[in-house]
VONU-371363 format. One line per 3 residues: number of its first residue (from 0); their letters; for each residue x, y, z of N, C-alpha, C. Coordinates in pm, whole numbers, plus 50000, padded with zeros to 5 digits. Each point is the difference from the previous one (the first is absolute). Example, Ala and Ser with C-alpha at 12.3 -4.5 7.8 and 13.67 -1.06 7.14 Angstrom:
! residues 2
0) AS) 51319:49431:50780:49911:50119:50000:50090:50120:50000; 49965:50105:49928:50082:50119:50006:49923:50109:50073
***
This chain:
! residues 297
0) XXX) 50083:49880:50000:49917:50120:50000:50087:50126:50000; 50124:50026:50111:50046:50083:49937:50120:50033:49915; 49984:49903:49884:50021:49987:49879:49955:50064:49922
3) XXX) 49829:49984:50051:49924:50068:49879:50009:50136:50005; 49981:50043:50086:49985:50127:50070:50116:50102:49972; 50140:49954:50038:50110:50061:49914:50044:50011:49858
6) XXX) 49916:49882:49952:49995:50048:49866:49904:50076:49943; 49880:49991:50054:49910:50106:49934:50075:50118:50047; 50044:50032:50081:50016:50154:50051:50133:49990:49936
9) XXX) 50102:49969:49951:50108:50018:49883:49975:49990:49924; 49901:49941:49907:49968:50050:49832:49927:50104:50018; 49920:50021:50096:49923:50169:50013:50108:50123:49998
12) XXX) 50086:49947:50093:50119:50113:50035:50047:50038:49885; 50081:49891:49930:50060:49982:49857:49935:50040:49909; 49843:49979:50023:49939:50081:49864:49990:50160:50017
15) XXX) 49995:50048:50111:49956:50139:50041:50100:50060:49934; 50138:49929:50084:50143:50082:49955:50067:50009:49847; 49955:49893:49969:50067:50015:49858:49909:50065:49901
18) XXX) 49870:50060:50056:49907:50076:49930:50075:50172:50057; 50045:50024:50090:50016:50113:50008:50144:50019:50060; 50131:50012:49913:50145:50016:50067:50005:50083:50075
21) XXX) 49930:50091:50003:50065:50092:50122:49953:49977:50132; 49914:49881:50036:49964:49929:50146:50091:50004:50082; 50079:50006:50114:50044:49997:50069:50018:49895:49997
24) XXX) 50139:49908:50000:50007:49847:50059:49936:49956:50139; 49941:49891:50021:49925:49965:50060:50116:49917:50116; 49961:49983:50087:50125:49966:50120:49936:49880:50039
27) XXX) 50084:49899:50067:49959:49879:50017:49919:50007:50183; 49898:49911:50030:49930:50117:50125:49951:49791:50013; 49980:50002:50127:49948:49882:50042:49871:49985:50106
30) XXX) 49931:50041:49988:49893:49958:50141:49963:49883:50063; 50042:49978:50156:49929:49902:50051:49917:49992:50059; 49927:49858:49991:49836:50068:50068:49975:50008:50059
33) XXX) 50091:50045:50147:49974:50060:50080:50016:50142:50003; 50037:50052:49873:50029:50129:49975:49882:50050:49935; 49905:49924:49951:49889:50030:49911:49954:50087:50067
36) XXX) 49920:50141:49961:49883:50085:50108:49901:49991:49909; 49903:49953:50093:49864:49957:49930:49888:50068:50008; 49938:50034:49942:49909:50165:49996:49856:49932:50033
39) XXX) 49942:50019:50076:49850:49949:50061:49887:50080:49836; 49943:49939:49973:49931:50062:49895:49813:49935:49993; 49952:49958:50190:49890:49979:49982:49956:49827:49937
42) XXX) 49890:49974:50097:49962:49879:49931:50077:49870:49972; 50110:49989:50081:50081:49907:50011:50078:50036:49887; 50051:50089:49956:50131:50023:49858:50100:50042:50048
45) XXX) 50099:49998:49965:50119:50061:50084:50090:50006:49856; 50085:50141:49948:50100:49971:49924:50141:50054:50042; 50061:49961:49913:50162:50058:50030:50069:50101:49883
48) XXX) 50062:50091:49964:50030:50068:49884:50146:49913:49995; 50062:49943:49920:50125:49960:49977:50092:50030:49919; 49875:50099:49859:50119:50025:49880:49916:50139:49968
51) XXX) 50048:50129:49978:49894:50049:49891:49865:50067:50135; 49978:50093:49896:49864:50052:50064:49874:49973:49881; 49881:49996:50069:49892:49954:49924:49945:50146:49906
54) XXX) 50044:50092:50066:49919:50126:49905:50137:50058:49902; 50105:49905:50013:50104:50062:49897:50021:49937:49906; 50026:50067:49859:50063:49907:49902:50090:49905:50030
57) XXX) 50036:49914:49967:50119:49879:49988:49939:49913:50045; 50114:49921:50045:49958:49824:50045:49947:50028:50179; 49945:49910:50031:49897:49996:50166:50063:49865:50017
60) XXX) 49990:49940:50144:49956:49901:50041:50002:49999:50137; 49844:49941:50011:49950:49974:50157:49974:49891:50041; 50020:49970:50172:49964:49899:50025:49844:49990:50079
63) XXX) 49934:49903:49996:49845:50041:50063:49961:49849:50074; 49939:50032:50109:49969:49860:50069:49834:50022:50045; 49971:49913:50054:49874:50000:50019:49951:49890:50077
66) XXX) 49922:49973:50099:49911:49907:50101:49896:49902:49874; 50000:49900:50099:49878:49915:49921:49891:50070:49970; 49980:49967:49923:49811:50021:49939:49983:50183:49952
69) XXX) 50161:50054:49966:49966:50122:50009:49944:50035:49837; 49963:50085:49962:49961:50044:49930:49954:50173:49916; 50078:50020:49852:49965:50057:49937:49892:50034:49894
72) XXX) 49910:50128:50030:49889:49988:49926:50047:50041:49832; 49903:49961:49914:50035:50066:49839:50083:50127:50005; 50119:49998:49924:50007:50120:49948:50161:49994:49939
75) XXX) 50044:50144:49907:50059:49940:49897:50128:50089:49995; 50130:49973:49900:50122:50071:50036:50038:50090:49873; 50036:50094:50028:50078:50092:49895:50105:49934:49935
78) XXX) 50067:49906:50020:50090:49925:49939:50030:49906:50035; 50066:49892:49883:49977:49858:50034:50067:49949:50136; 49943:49912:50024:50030:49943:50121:50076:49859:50003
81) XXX) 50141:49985:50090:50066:49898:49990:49949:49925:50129; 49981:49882:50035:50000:49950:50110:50026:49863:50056; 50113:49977:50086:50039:49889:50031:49971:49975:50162
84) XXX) 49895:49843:50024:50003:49943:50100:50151:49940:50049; 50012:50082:50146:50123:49913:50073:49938:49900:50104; 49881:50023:50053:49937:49901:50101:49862:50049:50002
87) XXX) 49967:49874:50087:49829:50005:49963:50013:49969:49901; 49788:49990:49982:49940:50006:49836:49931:50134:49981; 50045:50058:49863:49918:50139:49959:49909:49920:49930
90) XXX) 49888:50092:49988:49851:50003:49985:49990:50048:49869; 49933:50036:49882:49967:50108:49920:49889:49936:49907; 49911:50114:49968:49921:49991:49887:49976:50112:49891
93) XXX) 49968:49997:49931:49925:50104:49874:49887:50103:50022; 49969:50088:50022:49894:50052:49981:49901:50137:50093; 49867:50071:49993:49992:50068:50084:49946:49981:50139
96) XXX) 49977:49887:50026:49939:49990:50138:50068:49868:50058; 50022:49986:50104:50111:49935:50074:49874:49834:49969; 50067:49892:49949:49926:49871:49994:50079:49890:50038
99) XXX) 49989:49957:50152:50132:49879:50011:49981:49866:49903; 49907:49996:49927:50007:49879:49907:50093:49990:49882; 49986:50180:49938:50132:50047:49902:50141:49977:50070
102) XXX) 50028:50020:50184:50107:49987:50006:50122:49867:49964; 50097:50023:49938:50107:49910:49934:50096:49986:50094; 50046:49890:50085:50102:49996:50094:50175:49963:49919
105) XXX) 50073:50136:50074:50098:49964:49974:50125:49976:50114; 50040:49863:49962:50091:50008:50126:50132:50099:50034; 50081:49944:50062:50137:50073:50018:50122:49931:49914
108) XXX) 50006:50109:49922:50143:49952:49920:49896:50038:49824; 49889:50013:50028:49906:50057:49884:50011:50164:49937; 49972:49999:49883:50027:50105:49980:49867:50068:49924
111) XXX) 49932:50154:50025:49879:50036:49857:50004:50140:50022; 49981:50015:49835:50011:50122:49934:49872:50034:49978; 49987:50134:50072:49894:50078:49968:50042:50110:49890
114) XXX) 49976:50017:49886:49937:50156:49936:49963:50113:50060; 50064:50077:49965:49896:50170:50063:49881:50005:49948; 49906:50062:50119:49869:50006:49951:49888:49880:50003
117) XXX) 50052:49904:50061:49932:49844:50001:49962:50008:50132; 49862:49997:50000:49912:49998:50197:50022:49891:49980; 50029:49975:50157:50067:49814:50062:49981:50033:50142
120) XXX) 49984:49882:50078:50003:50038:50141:50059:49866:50075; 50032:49991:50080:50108:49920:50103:49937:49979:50104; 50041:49834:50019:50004:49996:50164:50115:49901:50091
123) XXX) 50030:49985:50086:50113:49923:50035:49925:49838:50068; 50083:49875:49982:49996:49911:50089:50144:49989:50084; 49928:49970:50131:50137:49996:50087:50067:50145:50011
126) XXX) 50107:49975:50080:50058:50157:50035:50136:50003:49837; 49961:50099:49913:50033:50008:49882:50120:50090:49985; 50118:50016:49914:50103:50083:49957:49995:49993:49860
129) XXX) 50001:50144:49933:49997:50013:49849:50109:50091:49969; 50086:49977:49892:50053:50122:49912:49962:50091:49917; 49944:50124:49977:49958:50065:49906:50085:50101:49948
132) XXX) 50052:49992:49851:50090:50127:49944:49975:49997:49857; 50018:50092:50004:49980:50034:49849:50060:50181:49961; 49915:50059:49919:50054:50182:49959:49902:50052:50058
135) XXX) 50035:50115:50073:49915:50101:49986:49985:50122:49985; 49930:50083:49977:49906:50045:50117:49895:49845:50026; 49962:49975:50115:49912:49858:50017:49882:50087:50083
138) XXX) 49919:49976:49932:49865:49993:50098:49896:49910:50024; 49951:49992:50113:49893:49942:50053:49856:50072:49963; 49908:49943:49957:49887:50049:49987:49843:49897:50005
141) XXX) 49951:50086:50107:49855:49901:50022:49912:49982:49909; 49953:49866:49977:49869:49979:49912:49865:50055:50075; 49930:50067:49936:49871:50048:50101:49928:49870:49973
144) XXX) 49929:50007:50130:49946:49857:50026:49860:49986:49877; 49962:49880:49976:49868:50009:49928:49876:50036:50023; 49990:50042:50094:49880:50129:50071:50069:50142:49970
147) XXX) 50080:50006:49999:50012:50117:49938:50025:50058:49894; 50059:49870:49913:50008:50024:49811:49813:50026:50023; 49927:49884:50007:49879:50040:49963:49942:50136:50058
150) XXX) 50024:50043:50109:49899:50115:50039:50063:50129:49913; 50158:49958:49944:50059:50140:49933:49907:50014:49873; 49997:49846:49921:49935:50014:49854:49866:50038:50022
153) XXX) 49922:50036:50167:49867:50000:49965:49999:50227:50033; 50117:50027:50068:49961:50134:50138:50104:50123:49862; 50129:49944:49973:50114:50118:49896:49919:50078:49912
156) XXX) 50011:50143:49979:49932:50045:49908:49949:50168:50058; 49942:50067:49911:49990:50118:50009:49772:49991:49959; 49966:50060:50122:49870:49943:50030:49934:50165:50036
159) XXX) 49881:50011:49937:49886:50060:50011:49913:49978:50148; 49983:50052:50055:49864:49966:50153:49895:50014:50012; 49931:49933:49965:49874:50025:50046:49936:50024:50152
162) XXX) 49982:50063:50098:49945:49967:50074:49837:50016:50112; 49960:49854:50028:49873:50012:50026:49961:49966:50120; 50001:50079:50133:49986:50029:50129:49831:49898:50059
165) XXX) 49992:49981:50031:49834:49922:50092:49989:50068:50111; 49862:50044:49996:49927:50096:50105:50062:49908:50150; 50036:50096:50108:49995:49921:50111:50113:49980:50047
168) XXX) 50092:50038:49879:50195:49992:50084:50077:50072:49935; 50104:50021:49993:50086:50101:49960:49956:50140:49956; 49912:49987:49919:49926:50091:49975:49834:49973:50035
171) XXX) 49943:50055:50155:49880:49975:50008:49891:50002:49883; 50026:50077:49932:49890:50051:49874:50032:49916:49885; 50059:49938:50005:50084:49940:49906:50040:50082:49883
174) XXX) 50033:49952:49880:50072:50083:49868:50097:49952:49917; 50020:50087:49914:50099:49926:49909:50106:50077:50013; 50102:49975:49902:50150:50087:50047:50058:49947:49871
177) XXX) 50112:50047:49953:50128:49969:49883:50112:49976:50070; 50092:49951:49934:50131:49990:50032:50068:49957:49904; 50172:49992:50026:50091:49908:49893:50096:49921:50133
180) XXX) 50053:49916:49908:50118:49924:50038:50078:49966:49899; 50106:49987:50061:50111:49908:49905:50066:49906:50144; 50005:49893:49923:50106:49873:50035:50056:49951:49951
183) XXX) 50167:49982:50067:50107:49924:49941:50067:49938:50094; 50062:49884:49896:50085:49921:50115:50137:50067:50092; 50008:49942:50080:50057:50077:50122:50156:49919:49968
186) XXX) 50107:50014:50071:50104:49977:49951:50029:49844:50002; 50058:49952:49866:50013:49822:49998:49879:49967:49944; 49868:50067:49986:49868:49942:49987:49985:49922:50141
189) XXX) 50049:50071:50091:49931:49915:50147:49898:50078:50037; 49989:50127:50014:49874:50091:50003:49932:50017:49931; 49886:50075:50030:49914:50095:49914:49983:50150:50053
192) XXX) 50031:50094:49932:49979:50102:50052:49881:50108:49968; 49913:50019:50034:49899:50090:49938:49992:50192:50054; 49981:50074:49930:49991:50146:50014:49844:50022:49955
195) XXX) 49935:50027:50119:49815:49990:49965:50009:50188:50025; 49902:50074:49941:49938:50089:50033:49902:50017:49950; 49894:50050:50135:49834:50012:49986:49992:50140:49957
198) XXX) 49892:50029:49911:49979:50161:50038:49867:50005:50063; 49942:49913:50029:49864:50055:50110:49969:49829:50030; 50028:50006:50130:50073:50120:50127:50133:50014:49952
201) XXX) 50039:50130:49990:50166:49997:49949:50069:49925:50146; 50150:49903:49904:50049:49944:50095:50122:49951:49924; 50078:49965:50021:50130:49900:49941:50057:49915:50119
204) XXX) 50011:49897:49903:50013:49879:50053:50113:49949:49929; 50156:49974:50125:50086:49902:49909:50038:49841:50106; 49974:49926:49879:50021:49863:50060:50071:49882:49976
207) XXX) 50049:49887:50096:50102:49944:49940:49963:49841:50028; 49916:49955:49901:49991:49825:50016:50112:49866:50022; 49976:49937:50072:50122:49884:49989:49965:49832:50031
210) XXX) 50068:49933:49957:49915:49857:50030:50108:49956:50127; 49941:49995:50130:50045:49928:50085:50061:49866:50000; 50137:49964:49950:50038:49853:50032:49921:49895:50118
213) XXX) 50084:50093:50103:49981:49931:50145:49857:49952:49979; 49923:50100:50060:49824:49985:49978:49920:49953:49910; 50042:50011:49868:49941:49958:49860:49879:50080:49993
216) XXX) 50033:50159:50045:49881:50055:49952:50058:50131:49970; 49859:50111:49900:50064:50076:49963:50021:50099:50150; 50109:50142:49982:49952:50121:50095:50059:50108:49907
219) XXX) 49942:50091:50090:50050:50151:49904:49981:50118:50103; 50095:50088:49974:50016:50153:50119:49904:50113:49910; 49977:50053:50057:49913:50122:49897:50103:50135:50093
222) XXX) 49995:50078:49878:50033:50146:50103:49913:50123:49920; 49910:50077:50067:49913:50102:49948:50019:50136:50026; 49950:50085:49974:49949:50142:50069:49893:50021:50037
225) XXX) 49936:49921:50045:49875:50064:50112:50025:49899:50119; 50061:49895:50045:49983:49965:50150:50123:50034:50084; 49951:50039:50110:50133:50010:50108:50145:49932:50012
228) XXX) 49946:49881:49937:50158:49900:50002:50073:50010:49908; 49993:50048:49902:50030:50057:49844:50013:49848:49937; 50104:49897:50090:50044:49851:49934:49897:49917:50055
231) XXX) 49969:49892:49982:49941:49874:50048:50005:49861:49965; 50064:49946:50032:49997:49804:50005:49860:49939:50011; 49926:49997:49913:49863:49947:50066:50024:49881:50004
234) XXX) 49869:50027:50118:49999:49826:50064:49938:49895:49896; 49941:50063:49902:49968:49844:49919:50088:49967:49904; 49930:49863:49982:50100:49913:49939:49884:49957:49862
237) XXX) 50088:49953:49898:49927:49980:49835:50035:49862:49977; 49902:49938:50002:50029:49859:49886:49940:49963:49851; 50001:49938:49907:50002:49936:49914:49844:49927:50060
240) XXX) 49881:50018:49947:49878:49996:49995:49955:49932:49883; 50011:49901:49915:49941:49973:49886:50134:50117:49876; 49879:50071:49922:50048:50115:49971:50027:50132:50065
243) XXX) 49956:49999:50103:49969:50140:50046:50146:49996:50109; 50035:50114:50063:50087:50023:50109:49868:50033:50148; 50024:49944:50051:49883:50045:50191:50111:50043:50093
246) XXX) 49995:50121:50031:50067:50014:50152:49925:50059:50104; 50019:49888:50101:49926:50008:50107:50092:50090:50060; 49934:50124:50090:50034:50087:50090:49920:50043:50106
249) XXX) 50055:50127:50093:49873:50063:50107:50035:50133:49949; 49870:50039:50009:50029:50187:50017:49934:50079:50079; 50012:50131:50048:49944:50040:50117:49804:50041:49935
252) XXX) 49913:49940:50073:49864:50114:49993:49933:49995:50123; 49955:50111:49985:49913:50092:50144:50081:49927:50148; 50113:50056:50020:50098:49958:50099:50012:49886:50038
255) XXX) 50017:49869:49899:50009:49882:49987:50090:49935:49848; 50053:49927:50075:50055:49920:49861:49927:49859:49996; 49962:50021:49881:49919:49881:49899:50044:49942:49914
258) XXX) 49969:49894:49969:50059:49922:49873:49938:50068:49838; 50113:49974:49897:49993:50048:49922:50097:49903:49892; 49949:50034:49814:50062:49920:49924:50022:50095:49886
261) XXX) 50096:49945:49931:50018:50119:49874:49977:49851:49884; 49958:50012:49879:49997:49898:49906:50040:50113:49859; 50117:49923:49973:50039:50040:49814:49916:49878:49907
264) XXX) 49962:50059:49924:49950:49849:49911:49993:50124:49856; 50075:49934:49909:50013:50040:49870:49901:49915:49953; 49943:50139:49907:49903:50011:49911:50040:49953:49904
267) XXX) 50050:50054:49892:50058:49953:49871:50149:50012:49966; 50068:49978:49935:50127:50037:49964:50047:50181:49989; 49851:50071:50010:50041:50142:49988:49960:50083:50173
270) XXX) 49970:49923:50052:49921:50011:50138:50039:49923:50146; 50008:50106:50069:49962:49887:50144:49908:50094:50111; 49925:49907:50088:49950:50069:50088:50072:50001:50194
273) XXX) 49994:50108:50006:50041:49972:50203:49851:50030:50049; 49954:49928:50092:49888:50006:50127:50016:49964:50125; 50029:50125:50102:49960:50010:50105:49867:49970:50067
276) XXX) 50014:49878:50108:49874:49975:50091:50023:50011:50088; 49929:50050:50129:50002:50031:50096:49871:49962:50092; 50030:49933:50108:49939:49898:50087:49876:50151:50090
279) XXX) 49885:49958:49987:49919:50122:50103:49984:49920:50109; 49860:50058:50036:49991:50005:50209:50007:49855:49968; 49939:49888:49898:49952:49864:50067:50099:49914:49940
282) XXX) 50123:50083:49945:50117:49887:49952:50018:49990:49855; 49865:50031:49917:49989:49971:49914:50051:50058:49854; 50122:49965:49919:50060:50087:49947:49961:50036:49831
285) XXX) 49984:50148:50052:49931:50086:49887:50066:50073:49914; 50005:50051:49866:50086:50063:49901:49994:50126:50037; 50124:50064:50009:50042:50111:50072:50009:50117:49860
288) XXX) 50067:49903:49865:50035:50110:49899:50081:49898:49910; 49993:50004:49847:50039:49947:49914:50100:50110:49918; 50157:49926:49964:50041:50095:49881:50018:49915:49897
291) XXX) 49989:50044:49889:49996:49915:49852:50119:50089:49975; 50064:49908:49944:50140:50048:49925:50001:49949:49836; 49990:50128:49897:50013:49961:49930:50109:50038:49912
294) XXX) 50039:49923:49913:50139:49996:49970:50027:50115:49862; 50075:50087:50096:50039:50100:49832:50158:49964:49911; 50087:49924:50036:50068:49959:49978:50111:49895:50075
***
């Protein structure tokens, strides 16, 4: 094994240098592993830097370990990826959502090449050691989970408002109102970000959707100009309903907090609707106000 290992990292060396003479000769450097410093990186991962930095041009190589049963979700690299098992078995499969049936076991003394740009995700058996080197700049980048590819292809876009108030809440008299939005994906396509403004009741609204790993549900912060807190984490949470998105929440009425639900359910490919319900004196939950979003581009 470290056979292999010194030779990958001397034809890397050798290729770097004889691509560019004016490199600095490279000095002969030995680490033992008790010299290794191992960087805690969450979730049972741990790596080591040994050659090279990951956000610089040239040759990299790291070392990375990991606990049983650990695991990486989808997601994909700016440049190809070298990787050699020294112990343990590495894990890997193809694709955007983590499936242990796709995973392919590879032992130690194994070797697989990933492509840049190829979603794959990992998991370890046994307490695992891997080599990874290759060029970089190298990046890491998350696959957004498949609740959230779908809610992006249904929410992205630049949207018209309709809006239509029910006698009895927000607006006692009830009424209608306009608005716009635009939504786009938030950075990585792990968010959604939306910029709403009403003009009656004038208001702006900016907000930031996300799909909860841990929880497996959606949440999102809003921050406005009309309430005291300016930011907010609301307490509800969004799931995957059939077609529709439901998030169950509470909100305050007549100096009480009550249960309450928001439902998205797209209309057509040019449309979606949001409806607020809101629970009265006997529990029973009633439509507070509908916005139709329709799509101007």
């Amino acid at each position: 094994m470290r056979i292999l290992l010194t030779a990958a990292l001397w034809v890397f060396a050798f290729q770097t240098i004889s691509q560019c003479q004016s490199t600095p000769a490279l000095k002969p450097r030995v680490v033992l592993p008790t010299d290794i410093k191992w960087q805690d990186d969450g979730g049972g991962f741990f790596h080591a830097a040994m050659f090279g930095k990951l956000d610089n041009p040239g040759l990299y190589m790291f070392l990375n370990k990991a606990q049983d049963g650990a695991t990486l979700p989808p997601h994909w690299h700016s440049q190809d990826e070298h990787l050699i098992v020294l112990s343990g078995t590495f894990l890997m499969g193809i694709g955007d959502s983590f499936d242990e049936h796709a995973l392919q076991a590879v032992p130690a003394g194994g070797y697989i090449f990933t492509p840049a740009n190829v979603h794959h995700f990992c998991k370890t058996k046994g307490d695992t050691v891997w080599e990874v080197f290759g060029e970089g700049p190298f990046t890491y980048t998350s696959v957004p989970a498949p609740e959230m590819q779908r809610l992006t292809k249904m929410l992205v876009g630049k949207w018209r408002v309709e809006e239509d108030f029910a006698p009895g809440g927000t607006m006692p008299n009830g009424g209608r109102g306009s608005g716009r939005s635009v939504i786009e994906p938030g950075p990585g396509g792990l968010s959604l970000i939306e910029d709403f403004v009403s003009d009656s009741p004038a208001a702006h609204l900016h907000s930031v959707i996300w799909w909860e790993n841990a929880g497996k549900v959606f949440r999102t912060v809003n921050c406005d100009d009309y309430s005291e807190e300016a930011c907010t984490v609301e307490n509800g949470r969004g799931r995957w309903e059939g077609n529709e998105i439901v998030w169950q929440l509470t909100v305050p009425k007549n100096g009480k907090v009550v249960p309450a639900k928001i439902v998205w359910a797209e209309k057509d490919n040019g449309s979606f609707a949001a409806t607020m319900y809101v629970a009265d004196a006997s529990g029973t939950l009633k439509r507070d106000w509908t916005f139709l979003h329709i799509r101007v581009k």
